[in-house]
C-alpha positions as CSV (number, residue, x, y, z in Angstrom):
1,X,-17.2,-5.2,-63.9
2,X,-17.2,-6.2,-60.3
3,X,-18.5,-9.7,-59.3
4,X,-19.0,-11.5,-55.9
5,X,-17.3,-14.6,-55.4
6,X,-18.7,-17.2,-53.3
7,X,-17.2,-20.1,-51.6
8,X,-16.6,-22.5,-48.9
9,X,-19.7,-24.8,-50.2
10,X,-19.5,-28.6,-50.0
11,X,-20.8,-31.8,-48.8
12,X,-22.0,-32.3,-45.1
13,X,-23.8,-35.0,-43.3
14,X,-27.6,-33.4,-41.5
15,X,-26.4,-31.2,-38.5
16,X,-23.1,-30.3,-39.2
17,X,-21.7,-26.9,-40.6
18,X,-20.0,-24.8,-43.3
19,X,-18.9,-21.6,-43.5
20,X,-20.0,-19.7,-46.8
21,X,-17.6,-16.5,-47.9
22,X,-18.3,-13.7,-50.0
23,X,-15.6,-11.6,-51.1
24,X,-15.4,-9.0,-54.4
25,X,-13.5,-10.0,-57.3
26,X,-12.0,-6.3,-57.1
27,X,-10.5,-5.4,-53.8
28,X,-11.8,-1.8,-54.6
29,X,-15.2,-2.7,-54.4
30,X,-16.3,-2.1,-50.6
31,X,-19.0,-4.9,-49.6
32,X,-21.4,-2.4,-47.0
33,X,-25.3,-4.1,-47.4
34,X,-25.2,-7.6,-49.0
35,X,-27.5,-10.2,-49.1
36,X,-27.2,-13.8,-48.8
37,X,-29.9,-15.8,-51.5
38,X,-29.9,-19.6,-52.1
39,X,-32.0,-21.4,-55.1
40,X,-32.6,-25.3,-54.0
41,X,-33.4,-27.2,-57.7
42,X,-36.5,-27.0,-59.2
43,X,-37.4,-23.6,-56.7
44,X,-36.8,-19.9,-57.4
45,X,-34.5,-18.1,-55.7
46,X,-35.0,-17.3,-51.7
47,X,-33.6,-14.5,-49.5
48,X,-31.9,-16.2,-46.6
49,X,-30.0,-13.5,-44.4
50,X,-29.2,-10.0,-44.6
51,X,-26.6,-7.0,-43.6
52,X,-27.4,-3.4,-43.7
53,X,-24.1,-1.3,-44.2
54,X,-25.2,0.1,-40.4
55,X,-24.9,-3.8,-39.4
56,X,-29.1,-4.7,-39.0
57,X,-29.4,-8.4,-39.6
58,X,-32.2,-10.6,-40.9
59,X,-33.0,-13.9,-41.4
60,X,-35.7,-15.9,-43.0
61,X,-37.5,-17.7,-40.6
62,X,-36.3,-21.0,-41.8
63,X,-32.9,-20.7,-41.1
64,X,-33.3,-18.5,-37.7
65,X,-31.1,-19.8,-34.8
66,X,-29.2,-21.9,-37.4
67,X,-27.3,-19.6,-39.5
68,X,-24.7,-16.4,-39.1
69,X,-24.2,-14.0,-41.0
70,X,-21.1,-11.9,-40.5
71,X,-19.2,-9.4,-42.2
72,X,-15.5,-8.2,-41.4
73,X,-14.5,-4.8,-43.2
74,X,-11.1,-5.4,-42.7
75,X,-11.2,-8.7,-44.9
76,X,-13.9,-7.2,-47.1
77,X,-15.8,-10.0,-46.7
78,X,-18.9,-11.1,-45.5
79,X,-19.6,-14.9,-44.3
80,X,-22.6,-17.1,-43.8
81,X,-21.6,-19.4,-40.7
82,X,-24.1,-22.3,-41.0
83,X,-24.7,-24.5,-38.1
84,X,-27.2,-27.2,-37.6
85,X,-27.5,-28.1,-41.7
86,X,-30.5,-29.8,-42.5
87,X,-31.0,-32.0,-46.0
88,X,-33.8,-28.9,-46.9
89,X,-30.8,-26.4,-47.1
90,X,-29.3,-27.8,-50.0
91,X,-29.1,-25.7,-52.8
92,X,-26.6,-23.2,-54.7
93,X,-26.2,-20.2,-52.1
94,X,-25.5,-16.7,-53.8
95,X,-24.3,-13.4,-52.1
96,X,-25.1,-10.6,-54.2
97,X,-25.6,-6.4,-53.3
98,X,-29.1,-4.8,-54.2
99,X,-27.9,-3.1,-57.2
100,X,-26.1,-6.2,-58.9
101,X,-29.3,-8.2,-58.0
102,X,-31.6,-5.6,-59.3
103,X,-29.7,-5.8,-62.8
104,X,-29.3,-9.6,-62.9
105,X,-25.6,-9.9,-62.4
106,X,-24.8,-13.0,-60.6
107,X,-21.4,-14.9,-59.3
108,X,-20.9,-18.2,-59.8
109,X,-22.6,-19.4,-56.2
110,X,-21.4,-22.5,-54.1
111,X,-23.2,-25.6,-53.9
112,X,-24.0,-26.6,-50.4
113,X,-25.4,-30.4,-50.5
114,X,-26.8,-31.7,-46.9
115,X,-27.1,-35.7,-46.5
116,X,-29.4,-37.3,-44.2
């Protein structure tokens, strides 16, 4: 069973950046549309950014102008460029596919902590 790994979180001082990756833990798995999600403690899970497998983008509004998100086919991988980190983004941030979502199945996530 295929899983999306997720990496590049860590610990960042207000206003800096990190680059999130997303990548399949089986290379045969092609990521098209994918979805970037994160869940800040206590709070339910929120859509952040967006990809359609034609390359439409979307962003929530609270991370507009701030965040990228990218994918490169040759890598199979899709990124989250994050720019301009405020203490409010912390949380775990997730990448998942609508049908994976739809049935629950998870990765592991990567925990992105912002300090004021």
């Amino acid at each position: 069973q295929v899983q999306l790994v997720e990496s590049g979180g860590g610990l960042v001082q207000a206003g800096g950046s990190l680059r999130l990756s997303c990548a399949p833990s089986r290379s045969t798995f092609s990521i098209n549309a994918i979805d970037w999600y994160r869940q800040a403690p206590g709070k339910q899970r929120e859509l952040v950014a967006s990809i359609s497998s034609g390359g439409g983008i979307k962003y929530v509004d609270s991370v507009k102008d701030r965040f990228t998100i990218s994918r490169d086919n040759a890598k199979n991988t899709v990124y989250l460029q994050m720019n301009s980190l405020k203490p409010e983004d912390t949380a775990v941030y997730y990448c998942n596919v609508p049908l994976l979502a739809a049935a629950g199945d998870w990765g592991q996530g990567t925990q992105v902590t912002v300090s004021s």
